[in-house]
Backbone as ProteinMPNN parsed JSONL, in Angstrom:
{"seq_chain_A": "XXXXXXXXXXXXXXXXXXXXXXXXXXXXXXXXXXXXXXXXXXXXXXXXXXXXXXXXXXXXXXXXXXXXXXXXXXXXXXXXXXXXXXXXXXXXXXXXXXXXXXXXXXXXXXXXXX", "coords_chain_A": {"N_chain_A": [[-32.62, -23.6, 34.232], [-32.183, -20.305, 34.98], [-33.132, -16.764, 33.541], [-31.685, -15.278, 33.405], [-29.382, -16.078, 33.815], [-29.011, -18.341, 31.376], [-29.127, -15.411, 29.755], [-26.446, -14.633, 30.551], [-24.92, -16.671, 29.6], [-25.4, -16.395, 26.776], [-24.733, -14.054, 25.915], [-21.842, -14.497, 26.556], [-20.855, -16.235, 24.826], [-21.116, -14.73, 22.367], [-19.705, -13.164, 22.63], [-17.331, -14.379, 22.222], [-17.623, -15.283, 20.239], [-17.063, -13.241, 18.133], [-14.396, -11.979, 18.647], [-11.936, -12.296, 16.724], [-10.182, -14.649, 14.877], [-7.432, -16.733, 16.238], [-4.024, -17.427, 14.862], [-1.901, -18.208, 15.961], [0.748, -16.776, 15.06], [1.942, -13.532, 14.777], [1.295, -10.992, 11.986], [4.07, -10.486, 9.557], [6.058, -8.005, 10.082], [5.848, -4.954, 7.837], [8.298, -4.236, 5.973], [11.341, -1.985, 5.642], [12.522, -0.093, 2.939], [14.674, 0.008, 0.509], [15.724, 2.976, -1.467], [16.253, 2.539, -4.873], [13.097, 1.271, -5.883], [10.9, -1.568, -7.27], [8.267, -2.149, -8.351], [4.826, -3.106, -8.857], [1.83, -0.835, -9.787], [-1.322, -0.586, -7.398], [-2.442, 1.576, -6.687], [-3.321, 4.555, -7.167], [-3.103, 7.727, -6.278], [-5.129, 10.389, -7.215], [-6.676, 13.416, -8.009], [-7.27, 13.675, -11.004], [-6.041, 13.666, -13.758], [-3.522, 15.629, -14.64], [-3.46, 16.017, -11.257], [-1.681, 14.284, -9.494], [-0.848, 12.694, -6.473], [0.062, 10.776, -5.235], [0.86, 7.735, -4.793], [0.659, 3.521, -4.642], [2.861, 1.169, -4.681], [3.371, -2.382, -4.946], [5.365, -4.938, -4.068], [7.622, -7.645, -5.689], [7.612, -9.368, -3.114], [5.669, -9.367, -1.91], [4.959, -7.238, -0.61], [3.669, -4.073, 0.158], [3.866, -0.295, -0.882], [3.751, 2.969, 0.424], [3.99, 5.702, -1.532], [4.598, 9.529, -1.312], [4.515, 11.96, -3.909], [6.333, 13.748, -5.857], [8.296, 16.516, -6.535], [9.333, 15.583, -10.283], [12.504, 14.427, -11.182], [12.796, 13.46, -13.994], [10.02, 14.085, -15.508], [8.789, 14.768, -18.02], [9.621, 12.346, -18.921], [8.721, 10.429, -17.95], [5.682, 10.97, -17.172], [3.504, 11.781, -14.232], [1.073, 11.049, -14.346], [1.009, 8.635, -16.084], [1.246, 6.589, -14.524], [-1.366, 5.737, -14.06], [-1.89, 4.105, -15.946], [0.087, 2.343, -15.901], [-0.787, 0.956, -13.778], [-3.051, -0.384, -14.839], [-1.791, -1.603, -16.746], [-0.747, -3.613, -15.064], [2.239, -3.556, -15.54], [5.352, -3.085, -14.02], [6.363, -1.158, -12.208], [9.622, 1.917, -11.579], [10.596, 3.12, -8.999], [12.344, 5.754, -7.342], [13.28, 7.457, -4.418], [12.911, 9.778, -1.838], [13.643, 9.844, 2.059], [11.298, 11.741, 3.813], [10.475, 13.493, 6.588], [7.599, 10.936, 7.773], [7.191, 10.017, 5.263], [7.426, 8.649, 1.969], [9.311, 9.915, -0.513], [8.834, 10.405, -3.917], [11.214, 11.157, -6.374], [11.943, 10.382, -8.899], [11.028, 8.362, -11.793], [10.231, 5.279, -13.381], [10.133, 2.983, -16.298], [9.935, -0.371, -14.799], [13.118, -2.119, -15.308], [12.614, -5.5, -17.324]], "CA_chain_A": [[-31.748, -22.442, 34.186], [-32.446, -19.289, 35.202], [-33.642, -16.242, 32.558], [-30.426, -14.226, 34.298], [-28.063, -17.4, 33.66], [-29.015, -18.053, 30.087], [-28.594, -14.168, 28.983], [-24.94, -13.963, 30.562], [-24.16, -17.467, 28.529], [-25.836, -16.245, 25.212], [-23.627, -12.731, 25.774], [-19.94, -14.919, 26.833], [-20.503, -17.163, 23.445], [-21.939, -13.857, 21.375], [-18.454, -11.96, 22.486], [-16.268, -15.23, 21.887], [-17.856, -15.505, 18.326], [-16.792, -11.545, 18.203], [-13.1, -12.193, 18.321], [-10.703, -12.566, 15.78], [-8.768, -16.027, 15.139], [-6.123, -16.717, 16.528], [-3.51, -18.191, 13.979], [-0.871, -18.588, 16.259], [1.744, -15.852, 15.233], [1.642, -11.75, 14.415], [1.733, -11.298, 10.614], [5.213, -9.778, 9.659], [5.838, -6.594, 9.971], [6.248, -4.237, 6.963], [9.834, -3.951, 6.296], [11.993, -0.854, 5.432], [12.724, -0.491, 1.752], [15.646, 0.882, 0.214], [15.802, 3.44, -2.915], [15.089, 2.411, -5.9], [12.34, -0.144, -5.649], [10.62, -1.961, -8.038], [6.637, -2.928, -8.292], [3.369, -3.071, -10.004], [1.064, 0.023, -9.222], [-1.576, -0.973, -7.078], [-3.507, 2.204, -5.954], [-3.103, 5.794, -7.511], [-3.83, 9.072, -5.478], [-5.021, 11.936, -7.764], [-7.973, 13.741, -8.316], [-7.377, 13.559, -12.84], [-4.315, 13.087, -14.96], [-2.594, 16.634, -13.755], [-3.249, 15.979, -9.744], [-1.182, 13.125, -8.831], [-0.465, 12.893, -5.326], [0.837, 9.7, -5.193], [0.528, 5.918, -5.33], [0.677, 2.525, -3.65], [3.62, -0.182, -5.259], [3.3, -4.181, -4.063], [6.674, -4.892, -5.02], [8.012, -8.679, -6.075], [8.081, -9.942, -1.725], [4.26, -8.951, -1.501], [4.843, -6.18, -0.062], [2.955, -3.064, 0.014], [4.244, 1.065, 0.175], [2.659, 3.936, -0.149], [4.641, 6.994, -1.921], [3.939, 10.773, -2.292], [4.94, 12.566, -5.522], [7.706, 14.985, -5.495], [9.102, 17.172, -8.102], [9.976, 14.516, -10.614], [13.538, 15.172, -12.047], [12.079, 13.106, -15.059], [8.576, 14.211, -15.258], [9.063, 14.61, -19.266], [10.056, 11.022, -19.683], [7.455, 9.664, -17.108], [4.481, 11.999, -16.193], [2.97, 10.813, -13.429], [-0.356, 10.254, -14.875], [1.508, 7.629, -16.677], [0.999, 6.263, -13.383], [-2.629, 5.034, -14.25], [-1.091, 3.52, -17.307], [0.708, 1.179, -15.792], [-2.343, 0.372, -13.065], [-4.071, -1.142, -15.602], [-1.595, -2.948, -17.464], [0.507, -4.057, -14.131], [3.648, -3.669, -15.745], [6.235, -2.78, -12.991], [7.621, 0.82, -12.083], [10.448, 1.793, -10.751], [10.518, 4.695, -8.052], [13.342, 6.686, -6.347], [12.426, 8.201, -3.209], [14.062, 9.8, -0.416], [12.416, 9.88, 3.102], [11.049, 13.079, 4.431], [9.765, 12.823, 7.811], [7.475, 9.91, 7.735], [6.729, 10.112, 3.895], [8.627, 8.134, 0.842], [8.506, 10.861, -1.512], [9.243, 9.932, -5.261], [11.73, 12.202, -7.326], [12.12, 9.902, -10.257], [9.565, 7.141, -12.174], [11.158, 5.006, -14.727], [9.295, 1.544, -16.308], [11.244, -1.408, -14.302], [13.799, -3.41, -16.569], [12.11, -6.24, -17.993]], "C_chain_A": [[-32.591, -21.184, 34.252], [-32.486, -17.797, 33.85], [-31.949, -15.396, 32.685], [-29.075, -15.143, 33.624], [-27.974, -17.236, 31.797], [-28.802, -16.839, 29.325], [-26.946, -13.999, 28.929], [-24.263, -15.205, 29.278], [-24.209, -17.022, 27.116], [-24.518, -14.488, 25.318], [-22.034, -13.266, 25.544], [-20.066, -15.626, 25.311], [-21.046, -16.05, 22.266], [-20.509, -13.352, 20.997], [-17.715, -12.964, 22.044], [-16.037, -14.97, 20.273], [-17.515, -13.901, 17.564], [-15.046, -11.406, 17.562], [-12.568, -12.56, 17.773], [-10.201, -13.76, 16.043], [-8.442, -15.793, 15.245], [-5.074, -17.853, 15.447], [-2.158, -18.425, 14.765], [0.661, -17.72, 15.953], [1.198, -14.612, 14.228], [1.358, -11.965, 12.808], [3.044, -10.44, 10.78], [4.926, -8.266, 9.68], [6.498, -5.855, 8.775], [8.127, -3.869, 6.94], [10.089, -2.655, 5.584], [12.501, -0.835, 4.377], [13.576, 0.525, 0.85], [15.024, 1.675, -1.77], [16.535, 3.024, -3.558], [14.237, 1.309, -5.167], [11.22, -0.195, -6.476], [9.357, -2.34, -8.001], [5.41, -2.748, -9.04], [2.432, -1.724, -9.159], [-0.113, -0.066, -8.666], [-2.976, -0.175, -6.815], [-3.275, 3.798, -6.855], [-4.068, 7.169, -6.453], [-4.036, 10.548, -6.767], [-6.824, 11.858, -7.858], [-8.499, 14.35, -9.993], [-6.042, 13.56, -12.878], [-3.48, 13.978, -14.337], [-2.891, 16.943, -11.95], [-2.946, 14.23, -9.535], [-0.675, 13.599, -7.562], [0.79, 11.833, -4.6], [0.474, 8.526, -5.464], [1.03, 5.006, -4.365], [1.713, 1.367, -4.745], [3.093, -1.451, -4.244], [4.343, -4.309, -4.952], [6.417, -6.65, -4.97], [7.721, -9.716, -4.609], [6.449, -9.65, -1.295], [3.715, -7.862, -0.707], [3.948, -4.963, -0.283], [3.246, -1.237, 0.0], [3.716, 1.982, -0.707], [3.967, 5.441, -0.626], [3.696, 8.387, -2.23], [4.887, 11.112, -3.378], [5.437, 13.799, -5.128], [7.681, 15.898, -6.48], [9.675, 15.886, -9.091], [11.317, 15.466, -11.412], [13.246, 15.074, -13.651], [11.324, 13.3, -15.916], [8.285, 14.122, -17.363], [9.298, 13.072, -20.093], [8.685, 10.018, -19.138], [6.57, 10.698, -16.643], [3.668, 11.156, -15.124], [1.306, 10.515, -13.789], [-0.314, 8.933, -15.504], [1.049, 6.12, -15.407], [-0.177, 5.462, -13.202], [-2.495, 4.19, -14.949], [-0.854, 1.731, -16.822], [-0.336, 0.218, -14.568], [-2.738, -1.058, -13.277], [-3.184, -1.844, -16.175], [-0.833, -3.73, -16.374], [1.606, -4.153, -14.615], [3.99, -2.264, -14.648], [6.766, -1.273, -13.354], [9.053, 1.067, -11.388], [10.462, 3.323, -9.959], [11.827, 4.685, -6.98], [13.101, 7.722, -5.724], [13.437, 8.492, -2.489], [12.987, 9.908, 0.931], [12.589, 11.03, 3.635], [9.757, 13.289, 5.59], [9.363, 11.763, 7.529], [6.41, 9.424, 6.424], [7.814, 9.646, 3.475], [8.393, 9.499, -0.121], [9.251, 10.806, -2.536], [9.913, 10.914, -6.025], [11.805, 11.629, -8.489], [11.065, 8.592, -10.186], [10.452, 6.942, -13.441], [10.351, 3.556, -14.926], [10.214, 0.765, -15.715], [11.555, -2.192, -15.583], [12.661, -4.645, -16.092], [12.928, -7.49, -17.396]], "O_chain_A": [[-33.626, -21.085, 33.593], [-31.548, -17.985, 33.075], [-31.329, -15.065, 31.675], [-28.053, -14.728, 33.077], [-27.29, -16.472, 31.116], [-28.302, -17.005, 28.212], [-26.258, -13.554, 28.01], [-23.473, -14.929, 28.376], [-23.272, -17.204, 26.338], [-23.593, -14.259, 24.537], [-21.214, -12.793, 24.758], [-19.071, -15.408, 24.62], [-21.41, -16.561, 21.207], [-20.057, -13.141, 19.872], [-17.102, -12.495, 21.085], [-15.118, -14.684, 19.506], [-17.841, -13.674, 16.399], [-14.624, -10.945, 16.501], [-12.371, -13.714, 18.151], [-9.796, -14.07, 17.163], [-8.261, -14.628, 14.89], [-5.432, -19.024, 15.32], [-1.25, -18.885, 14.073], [1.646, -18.042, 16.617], [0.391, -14.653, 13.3], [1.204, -13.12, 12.409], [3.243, -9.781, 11.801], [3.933, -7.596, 9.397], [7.7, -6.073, 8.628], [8.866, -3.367, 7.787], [9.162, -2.176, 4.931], [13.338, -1.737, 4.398], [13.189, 1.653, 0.546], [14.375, 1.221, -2.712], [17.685, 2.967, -3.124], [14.558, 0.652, -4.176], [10.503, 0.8, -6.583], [9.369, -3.33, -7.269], [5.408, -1.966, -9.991], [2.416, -1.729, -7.929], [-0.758, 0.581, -9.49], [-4.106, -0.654, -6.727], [-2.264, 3.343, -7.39], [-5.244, 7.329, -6.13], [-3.21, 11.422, -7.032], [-7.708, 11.003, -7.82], [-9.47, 15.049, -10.283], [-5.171, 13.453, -12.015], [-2.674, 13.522, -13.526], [-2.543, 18.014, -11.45], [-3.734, 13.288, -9.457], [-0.14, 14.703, -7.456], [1.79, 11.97, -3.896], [-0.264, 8.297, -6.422], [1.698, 5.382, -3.402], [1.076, 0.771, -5.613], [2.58, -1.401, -3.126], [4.395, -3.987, -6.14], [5.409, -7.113, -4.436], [7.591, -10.906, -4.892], [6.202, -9.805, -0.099], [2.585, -7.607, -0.29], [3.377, -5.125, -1.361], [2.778, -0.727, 1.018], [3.375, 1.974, -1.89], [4.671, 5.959, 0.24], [2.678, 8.511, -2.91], [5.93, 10.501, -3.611], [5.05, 14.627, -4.303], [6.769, 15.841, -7.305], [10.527, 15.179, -8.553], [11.29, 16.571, -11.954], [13.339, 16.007, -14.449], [11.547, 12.908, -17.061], [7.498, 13.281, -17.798], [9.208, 12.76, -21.281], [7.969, 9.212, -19.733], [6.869, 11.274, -15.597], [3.291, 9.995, -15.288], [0.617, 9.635, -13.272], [-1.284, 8.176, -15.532], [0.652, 4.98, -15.651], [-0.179, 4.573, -12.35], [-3.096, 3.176, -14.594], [-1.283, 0.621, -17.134], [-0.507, -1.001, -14.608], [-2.8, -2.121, -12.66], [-3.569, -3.008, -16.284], [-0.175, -4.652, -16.856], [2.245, -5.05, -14.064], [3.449, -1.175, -14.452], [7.279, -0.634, -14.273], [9.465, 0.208, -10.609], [10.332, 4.424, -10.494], [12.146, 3.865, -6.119], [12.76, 8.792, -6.228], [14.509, 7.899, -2.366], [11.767, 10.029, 0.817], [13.694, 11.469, 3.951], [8.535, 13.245, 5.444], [10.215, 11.061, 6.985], [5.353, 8.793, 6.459], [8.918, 9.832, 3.987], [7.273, 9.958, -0.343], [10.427, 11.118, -2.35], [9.111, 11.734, -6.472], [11.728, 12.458, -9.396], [10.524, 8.024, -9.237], [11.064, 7.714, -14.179], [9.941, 2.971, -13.923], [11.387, 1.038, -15.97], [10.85, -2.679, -16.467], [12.066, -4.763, -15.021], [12.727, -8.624, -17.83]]}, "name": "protein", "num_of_chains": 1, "seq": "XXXXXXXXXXXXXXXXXXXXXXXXXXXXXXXXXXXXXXXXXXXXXXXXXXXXXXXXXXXXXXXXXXXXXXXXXXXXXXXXXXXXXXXXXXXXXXXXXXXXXXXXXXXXXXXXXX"}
């Protein structure tokens, strides 16, 4: 074999080994998730206790969504720093959002029933 031959084979089995399995179907696609919705806190956006920005739920279906932080009507009952709180112990939140452009954005935070 030629020095020319052997480089293009060592390149076609370099790029094969490059590519992603194939498992045979997409993964699902994120579904659309009505207000209220229920989940463990997963991710928190702030930069200390008084800059919350927002947060990441994985609700009960394994799901994943990302919310910003609104005005809470609440904010007295739930501060959103509370928000770290529950992080760490994974007990479930509950968030009511409305959609604004292509943002969830959270007006109320309440612990999920039990």
């Amino acid at each position: 074999m030629t020095v020319r031959r052997l480089g293009l084979i060592a390149t076609i089995v370099f790029a094969a080994a490059c590519q992603p399995a194939l498992t045979g179907s997409p993964p699902p696609p994120t579904p659309d998730v009505a207000s209220p919705v229920d989940g463990v806190v997963i991710a928190v956006d702030a930069s200390g206790l008084s800059d919350v920005r927002g947060f990441t739920l994985r609700t009960s279906g394994g799901f994943a969504f990302t919310f910003a932080l609104g005005a809470l009507e609440n904010a007295a009952d739930f501060s959103p720093s509370h928000l770290a709180e529950h992080q760490v112990s994974s007990e479930p939140v509950r968030a009511w959002f409305r959609v604004e452009g292509d943002e969830r954005v959270v007006y109320r935070l309440e612990d999920a029933p039990g």
